[in-house]
ROMARLO-139431 format. One record per residue: x, y, z of N, C-alpha, C, O in turn. Coordinates in steps of 0.02 Angstrom, whole numbers, plus 50000, padded with zeros to 5 digits. Example, Ala and Ser with C-alpha at 12.3 -4.5 7.8 and 13.67 -1.06 7.14 Angstrom:
<pts>
506604971650390506154977550390506604983550390507124983450423/506424988850354506844994750357506455000250394506705005750402/
</pts>
This chain:
<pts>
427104133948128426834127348115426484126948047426284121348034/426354131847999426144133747952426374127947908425944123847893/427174126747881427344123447858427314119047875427584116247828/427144113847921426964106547927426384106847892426254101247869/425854112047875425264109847855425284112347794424764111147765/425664115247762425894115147675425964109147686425484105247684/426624107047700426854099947666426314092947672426204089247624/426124092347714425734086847733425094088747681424954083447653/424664094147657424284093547630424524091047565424124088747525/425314091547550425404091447463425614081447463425564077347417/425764080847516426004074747515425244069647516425134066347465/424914069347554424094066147576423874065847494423804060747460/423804071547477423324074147390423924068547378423634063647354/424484067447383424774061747297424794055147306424924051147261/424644053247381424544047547402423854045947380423744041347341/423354049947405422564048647390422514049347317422054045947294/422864052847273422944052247197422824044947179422334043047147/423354040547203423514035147189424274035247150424594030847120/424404042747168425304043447168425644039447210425994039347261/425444036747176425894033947252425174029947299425274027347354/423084005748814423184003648833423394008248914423194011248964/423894006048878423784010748934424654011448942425024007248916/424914017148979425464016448997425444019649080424974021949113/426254018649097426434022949174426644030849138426794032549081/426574034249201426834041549191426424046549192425834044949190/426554052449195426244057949218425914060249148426324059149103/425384062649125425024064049074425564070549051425744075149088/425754069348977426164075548951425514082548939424904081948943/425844087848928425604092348949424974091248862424924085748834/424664096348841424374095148786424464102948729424814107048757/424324104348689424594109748647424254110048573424374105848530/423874114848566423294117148515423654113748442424244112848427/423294112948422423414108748332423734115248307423594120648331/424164114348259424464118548213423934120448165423454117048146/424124128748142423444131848112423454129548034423894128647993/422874129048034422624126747943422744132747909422264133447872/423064136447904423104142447845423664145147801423744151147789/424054140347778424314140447739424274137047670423894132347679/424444137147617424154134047539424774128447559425184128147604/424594123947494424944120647497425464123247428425404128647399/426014117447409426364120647350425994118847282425434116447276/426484120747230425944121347182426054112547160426454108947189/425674110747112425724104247112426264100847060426274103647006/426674095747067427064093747041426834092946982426264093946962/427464090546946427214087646868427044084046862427264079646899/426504081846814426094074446798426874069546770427404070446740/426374062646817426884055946792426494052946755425884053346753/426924049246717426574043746668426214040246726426364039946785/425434036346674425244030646721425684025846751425984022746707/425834024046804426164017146799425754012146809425194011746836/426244006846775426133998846760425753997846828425724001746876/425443990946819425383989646875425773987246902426123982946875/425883989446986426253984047039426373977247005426983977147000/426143971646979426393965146983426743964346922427133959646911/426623968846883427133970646829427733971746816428053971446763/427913973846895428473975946884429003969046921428763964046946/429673970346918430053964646947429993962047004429673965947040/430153956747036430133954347094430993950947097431273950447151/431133950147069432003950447075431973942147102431443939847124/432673937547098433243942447095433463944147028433413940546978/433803951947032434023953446968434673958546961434643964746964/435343954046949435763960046954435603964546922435143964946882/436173970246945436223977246907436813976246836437413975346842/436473976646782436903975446736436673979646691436083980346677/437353984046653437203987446612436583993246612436263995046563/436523995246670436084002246713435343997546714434834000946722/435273991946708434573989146745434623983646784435063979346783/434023984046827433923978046851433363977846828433053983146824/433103972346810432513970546788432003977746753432033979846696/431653979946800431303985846767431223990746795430703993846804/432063992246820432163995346847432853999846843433303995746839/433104005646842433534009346824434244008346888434154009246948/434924006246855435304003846920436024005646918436304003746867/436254007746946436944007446944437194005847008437074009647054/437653998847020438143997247076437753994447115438083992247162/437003992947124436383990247144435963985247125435583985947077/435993979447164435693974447125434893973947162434713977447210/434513969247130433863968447178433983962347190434213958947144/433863959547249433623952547269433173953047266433063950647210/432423955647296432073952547316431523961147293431813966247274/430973960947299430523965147312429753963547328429373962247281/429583963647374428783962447386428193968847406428123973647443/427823964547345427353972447329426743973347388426753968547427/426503975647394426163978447425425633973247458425553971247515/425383972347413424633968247425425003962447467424743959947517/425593960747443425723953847473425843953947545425783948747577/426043961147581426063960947648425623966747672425793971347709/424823965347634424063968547657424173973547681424093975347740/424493977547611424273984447623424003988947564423723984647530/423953992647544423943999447469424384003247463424574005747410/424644004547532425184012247512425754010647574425624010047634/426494010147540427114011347619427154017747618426894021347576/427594019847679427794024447683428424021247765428834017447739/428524021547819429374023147846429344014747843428934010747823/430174014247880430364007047876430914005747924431354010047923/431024000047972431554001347998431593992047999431163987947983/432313990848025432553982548021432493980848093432343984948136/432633974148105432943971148165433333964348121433293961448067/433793964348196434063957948168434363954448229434873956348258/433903948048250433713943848305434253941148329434553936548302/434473945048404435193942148418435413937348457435933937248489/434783931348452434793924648476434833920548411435063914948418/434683922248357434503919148293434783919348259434933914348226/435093927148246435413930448192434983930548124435293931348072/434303929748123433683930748090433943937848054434353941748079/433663938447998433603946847984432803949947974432383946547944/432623956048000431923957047978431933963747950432323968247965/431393964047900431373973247869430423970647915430063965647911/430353979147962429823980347978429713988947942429943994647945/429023983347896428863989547860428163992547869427673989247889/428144000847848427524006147884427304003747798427574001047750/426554006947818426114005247794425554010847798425664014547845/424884012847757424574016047784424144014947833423864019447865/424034007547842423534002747882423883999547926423603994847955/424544001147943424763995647993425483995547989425784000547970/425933987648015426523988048012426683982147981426213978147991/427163979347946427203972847898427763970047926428183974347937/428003962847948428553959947981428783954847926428463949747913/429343956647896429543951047811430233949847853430603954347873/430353941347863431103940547877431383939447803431123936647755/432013942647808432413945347757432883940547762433293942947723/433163934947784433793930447819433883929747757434313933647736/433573925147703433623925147642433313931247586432773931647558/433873935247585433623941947542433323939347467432943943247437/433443934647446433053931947385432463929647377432093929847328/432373926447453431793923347447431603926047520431843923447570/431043933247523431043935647615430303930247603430033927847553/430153929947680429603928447708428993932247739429013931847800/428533935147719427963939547765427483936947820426913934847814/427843937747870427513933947929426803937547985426583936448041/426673941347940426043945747963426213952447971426743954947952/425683955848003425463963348012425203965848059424623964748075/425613970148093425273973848144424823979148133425093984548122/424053979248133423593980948127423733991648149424123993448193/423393996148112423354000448165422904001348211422333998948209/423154005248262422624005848328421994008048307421434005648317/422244015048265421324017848267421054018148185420734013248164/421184023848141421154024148048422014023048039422554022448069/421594023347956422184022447929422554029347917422244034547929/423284029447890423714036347907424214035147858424504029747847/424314041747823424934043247767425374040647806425624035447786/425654044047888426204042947899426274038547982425984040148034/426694033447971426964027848013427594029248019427944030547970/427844029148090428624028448102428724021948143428294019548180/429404018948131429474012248165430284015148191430724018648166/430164010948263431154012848255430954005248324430394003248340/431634002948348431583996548378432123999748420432534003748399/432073997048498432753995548535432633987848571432083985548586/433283984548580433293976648581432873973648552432793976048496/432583970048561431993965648556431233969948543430733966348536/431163976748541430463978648526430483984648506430823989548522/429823983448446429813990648404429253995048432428743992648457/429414002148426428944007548451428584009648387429044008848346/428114011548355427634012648302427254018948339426894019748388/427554023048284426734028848313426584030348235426884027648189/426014035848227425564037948179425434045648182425374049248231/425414046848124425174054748132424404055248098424304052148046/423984058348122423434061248098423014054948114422654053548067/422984052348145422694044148151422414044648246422504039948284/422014052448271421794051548328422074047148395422624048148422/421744043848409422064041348491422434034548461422234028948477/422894035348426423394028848410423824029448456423874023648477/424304033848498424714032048531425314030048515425564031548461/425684025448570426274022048528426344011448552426454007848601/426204010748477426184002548505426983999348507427464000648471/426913994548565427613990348580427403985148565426853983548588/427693981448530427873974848487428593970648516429173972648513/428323964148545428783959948559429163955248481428973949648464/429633958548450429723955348378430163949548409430403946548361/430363946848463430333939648468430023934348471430163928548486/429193939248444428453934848441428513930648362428223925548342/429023934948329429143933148253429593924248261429383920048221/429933922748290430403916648291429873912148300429473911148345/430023908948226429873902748224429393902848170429163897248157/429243906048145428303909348120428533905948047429093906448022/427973902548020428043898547942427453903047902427423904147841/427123904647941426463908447889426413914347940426643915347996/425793919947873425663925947912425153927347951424633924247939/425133930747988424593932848033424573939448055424973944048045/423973939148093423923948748105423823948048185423423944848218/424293951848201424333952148276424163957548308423883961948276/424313958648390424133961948423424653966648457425223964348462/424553973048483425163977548515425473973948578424893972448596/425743971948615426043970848670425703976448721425253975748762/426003981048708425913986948755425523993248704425513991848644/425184000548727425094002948688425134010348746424684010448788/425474014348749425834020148784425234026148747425144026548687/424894030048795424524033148764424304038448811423774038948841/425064043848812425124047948839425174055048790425184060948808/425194052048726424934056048665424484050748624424494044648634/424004055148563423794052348546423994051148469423924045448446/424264056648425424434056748339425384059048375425614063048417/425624054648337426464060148339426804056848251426724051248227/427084061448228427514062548140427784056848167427474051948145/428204055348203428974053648204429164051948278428944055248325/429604046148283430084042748344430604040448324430734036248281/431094045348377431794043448383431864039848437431554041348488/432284034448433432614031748487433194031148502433614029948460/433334031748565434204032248584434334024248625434254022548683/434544020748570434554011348584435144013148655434994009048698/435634016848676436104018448699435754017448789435814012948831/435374024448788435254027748836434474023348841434384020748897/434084022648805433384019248821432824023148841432404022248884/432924028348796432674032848787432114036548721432434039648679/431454036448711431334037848672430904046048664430744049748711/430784047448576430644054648577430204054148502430334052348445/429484057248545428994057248504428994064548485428934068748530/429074066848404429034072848403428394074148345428174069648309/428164080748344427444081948320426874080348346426334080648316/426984077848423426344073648439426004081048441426274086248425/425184079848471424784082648512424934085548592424524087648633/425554084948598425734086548655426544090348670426924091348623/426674091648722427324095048723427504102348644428004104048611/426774104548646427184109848595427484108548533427894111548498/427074101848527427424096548459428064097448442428234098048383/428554097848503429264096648518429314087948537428944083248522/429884088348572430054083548630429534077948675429504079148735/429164072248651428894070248699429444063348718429494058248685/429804065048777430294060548784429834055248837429474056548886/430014049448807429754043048856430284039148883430824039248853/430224035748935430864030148952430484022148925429914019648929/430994020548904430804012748862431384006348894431594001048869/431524009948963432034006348982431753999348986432003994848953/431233998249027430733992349029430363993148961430053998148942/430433987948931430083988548864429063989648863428643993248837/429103984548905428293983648918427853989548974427253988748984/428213994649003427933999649051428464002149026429054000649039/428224007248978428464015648942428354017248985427974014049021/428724025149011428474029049062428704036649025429234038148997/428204040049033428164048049007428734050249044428784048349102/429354055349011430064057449068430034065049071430164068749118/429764067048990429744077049005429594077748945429484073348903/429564085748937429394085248888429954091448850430164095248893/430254093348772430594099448770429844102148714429544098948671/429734109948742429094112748708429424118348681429084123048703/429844120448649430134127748622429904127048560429544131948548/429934122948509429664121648457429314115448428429274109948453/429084117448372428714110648333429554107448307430074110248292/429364100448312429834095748294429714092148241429204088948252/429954090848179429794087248119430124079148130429774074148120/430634078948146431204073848155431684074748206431754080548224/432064070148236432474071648267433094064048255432924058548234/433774066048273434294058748309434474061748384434584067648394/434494057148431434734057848483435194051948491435124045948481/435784056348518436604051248541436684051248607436304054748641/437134047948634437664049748679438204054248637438504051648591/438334061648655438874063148616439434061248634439574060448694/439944060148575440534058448586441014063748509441394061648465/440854068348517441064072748462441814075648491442164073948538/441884081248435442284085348445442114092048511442514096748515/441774091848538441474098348581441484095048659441084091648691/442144097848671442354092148740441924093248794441844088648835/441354103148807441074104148840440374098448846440244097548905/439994095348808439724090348798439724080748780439314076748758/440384080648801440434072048778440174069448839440194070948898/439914064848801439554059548861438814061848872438484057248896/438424067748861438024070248889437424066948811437554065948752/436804066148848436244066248781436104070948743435794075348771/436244071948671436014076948631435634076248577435854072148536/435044079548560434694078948505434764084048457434954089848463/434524080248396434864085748336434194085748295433974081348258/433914092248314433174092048305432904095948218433004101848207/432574091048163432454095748112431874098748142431534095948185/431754105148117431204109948161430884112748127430524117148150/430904111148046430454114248007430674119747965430704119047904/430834125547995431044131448002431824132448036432084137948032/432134127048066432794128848077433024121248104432644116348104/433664121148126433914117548145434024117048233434314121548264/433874113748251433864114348332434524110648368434734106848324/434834110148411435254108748445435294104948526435774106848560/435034101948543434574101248606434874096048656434824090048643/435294098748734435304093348767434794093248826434524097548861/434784084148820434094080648854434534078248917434154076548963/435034077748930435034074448984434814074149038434694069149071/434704081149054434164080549132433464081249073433434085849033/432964076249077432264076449057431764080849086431254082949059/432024082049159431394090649190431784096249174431694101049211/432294097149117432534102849088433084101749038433684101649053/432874100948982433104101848920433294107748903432894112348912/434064109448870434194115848865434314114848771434434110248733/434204121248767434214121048683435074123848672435274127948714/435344122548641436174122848634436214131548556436644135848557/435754131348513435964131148442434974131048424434474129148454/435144134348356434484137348342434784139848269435044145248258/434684133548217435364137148155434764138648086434264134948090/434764141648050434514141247982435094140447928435634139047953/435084141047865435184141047797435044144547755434504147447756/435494145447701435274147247641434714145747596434584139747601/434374148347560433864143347545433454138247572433384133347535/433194137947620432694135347690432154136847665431924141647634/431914129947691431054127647647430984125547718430954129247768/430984116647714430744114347752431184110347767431274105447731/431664111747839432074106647871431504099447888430944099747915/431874093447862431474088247874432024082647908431854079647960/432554081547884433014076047938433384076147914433494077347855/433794074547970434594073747966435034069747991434684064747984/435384068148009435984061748015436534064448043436714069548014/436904062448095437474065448110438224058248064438174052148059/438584061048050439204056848062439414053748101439354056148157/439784046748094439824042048148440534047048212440544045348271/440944051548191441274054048228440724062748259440984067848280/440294062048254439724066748285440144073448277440244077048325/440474075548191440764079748194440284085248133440374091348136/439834082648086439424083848024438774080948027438674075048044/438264085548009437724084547998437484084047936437544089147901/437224079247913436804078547842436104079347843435704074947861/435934086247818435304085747831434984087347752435224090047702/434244084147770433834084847695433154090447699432684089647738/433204094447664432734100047657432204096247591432404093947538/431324096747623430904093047585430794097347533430854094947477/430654102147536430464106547503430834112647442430574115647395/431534112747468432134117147434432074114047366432124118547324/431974107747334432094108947264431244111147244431154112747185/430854111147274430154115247237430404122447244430694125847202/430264123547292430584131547328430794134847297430634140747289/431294131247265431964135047235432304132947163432824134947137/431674126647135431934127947066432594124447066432854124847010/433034120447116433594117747105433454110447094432894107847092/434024107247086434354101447091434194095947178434284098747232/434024090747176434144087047251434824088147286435354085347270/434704093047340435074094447369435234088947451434824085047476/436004090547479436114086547526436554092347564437094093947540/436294095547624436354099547663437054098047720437024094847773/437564100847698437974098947744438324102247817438744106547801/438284101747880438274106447924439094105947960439184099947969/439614109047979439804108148034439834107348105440034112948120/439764103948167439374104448195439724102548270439454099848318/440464105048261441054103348317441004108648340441584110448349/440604113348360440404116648419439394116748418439094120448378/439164113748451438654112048466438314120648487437844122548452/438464123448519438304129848514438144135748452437804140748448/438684131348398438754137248361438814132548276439294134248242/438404127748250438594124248211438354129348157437914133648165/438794128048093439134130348026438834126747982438924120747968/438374131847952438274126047860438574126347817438284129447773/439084124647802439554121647747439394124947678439654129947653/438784119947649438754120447587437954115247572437634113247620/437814114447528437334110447493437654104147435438044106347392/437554099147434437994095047382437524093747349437034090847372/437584095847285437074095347236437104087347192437624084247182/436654085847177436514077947133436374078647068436214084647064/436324076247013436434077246967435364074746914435134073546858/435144075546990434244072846998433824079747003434134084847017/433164080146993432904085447021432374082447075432004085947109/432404075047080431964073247146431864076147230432304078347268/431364075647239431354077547301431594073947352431544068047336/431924074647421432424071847466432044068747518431664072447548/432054063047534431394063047598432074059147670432424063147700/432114053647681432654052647728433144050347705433134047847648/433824050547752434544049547738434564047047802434274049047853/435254038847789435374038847863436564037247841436884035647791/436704038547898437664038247869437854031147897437684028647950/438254028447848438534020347910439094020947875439074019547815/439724023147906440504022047878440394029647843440184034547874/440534029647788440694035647745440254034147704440444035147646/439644031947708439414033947642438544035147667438284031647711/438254039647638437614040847640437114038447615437104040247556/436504034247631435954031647620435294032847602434844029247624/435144038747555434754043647545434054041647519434104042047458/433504040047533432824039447500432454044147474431954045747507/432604048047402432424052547371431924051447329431914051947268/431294049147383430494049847329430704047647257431074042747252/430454051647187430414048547140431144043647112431114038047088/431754047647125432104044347112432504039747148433074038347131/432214037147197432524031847238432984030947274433134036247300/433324026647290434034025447332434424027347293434484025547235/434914033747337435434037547304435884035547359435674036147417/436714032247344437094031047415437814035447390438154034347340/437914040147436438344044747421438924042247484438744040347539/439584042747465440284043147467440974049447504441264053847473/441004048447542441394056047578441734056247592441774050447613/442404059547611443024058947619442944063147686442694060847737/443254070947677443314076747682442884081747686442894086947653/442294079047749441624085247702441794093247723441484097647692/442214094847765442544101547759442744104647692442624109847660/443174098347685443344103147603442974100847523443204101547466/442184097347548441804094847487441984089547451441894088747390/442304085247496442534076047475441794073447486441694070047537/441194074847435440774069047436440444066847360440354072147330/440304063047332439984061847274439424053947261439684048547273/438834053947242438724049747239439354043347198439864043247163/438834038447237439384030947196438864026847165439074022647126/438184027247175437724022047170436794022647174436484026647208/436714021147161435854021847155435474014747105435634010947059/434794016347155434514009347112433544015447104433204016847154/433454016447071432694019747069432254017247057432034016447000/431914014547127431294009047147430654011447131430184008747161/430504016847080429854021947045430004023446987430244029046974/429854017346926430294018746843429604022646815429494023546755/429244024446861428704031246816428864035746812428614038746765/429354039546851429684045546821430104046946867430184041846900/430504052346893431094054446937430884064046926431324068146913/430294065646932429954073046940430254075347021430814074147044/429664079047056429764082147112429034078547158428834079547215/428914076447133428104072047168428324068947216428914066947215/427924067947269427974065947336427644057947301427034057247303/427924054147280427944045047253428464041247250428864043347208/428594037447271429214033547280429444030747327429094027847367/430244031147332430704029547416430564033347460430654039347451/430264030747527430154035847567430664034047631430764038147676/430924028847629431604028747675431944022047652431874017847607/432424023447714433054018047692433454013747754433784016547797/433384008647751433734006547806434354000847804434243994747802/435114004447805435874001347811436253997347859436853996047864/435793995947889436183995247955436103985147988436283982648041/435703981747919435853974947941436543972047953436953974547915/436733968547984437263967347988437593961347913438093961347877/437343959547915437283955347821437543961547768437883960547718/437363966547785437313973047716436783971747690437023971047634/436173970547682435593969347650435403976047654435673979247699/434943979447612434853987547616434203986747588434003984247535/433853990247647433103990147646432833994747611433183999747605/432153994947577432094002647541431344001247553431083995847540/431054005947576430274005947568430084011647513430344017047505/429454008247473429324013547401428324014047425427864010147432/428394017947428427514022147427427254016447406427084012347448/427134015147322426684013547292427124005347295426854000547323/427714004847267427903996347261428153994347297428643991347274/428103994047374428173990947427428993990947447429373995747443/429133983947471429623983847507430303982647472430203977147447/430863984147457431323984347406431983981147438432303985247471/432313973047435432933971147486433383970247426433193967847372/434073972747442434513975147379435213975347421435343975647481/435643974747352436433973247379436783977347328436793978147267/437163980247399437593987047338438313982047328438653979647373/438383981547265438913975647216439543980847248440133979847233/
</pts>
């Protein structure tokens, strides 16, 4: 657990720089804090001051001739960008969409260090900020949002008895101005967790890093949106990130069954959940050059894993790397190779829709990479827009995720320091 507390100390220092209820269920088990004794890394390179926030563009502004406005672009235009202050906050960090399937509304719900921000996006030129979900307890570097139907799950790390709040985002229809609202529900069977995956499929969710379960697996059922119920827990390791599917891969011994594809810090995990009072671990993989497994993405044919190591270009002195796994035997998955970028930024999340990859690489921004053949190394970027024109170093400042998956194509980008970023790949 050493390395969760490198990284998190180097990331906190560049943010604070100015780099940038109750629920049902059986109480999850509980599990000692990860030890303080490791350094952190050494410190990135100094960035120029940047401009201020209102300085910079608010779009719309095609991509022409490698800019948009004041901003570095290729194949990427900006519609729209809203900075920070405007949806009451100082610092983003995760981000995830909905898109209202009575309405056909679009929304980017964006993390925050203070809370959660609800901007309908329907018109990517002109979004709307219709308030903020407050946090439960302090404020926190890190917020995760992920939604199934109609409601988003929000947890916090380092932010004490926050829990996980449920949000009815059909509270949003209709809304002309902003306001600051209240949790629906608030599940508080942990109290700090990194990160939530949800399986929209199965209705199933997975709090990992909490205070509990061995800062593995804290799987909840979200079948009823408004009564979470605690389901098990997997405790073999600390969990950084996770995706959980229904598989439908190449590995006929597992189709149909729930599997999670766990980053673990230190390795790659393999994990089926389907029975929740016994999770079996499948696979237990490392790498070449292994820093810090942080997330990964499977392919829409659940045959390749894309995963992003936070730490490998400090580590190691390389290039932004994109970790590519084989992974058609779940028992026994194969790392390929590394696809190198032509950046030395650091990698923070990636998500895949069709063939092409969605990458939020801190200083240098939205990178969307292209794949054919990843067996035989059919991938290359096609496109990028870099939402941090203070520099493209190794500093934890910038894109800290990405979200592809509106049905419009609108492509969400959340940036640390300049907020919320809605953009159209030309």
């Amino acid at each position: 657990m050493a390395i969760r507390k490198r990284w998190a100390v180097a990331v906190a220092a560049a943010i604070l720089c100015g780099c940038g209820g109750g629920s049902g269920g059986s109480p999850a088990p509980s599990a000692p804090s990860p030890p303080a004794d490791a350094d952190p890394p050494p410190p990135p390179p100094a960035s120029p001051d940047p401009p201020p926030p209102a300085s910079l563009s608010t779009g719309p502004a095609p991509c022409a001739d490698g800019r948009a406005g004041d901003f570095a672009c290729d194949g990427i235009s900006l519609l729209s960008r809203v900075p920070l202050d405007a949806m009451g906050g100082t610092a983003g960090n995760d981000l995830w969409g909905w898109r209202d399937g009575e309405t056909g509304r679009e929304y980017a719900l964006m993390g925050m260090t203070d809370g959660t921000a609800f901007v309908d996006v329907t018109d990517p030129e002109d979004p709307a900020v219709l308030g903020r979900l407050p946090t439960e307890t302090q404020a926190s570097v890190w917020r995760d949002i992920k939604v199934r139907g109609d409601h988003a799950y929000i947890v916090a790390d380092n932010s004490g008895a926050h829990g996980m709040q449920v949000f009815d985002l059909t509270r949003l229809r209709g809304l002309t101005g902003s306001q600051t609202f209240l949790a629906d529900v608030v599940y508080g069977d942990f109290g700090s967790a990194h990160n939530l995956a949800v399986n929209e499929e199965t209705g199933f969710g997975y709090a990992v890093a909490s205070n509990t379960c061995g800062h593995g697996l804290h799987m909840i059922d979200l079948r009823t949106p408004n009564n979470p119920l605690f389901a098990g827990c997997h405790d073999e390791a600390g969990t950084h990130d996770a995706q959980c599917v229904v598989y439908r891969g190449p590995d006929a011994g597992f189709r149909g069954r729930e599997i999670c594809f766990n980053s673990n810090e230190d390795h790659l995990a393999i994990v089926d959940v389907t029975d929740k009072s016994a999770p079996l671990t499948l696979s237990s993989t490392d790498y070449p050059q292994m820093a810090y497994v942080h997330q990964a993405w499977l392919t829409e044919d659940h045959a390749f894993l894309l995963l992003g190591d936070e730490l490998d270009e400090i580590d190691f002195d390389g290039p932004t790397r994109t970790h590519v796994f084989d992974v058609s035997a779940l028992d026994a998955p194969t790392h390929l190779y590394a696809h190198e970028l032509d950046t030395r930024a650091t990698d923070h999340n990636l998500y895949v829709l069709g063939n092409r990859v969605f990458e939020a690489n801190y200083s240098s921004g939205l990178r969307v990479l292209e794949f054919g053949d990843l067996a035989a190394g059919e991938i290359e970027e096609i496109a990028f827009f870099d939402t941090y024109p203070e520099g493209d170093g190794r500093d934890f400042e910038g894109a800290w995720s990405v979200y592809p998956y509106l049905p419009s194509g609108t492509i969400l980008v959340s940036d640390m320091q300049h907020g919320l970023f809605v953009l159209s790949l030309q």
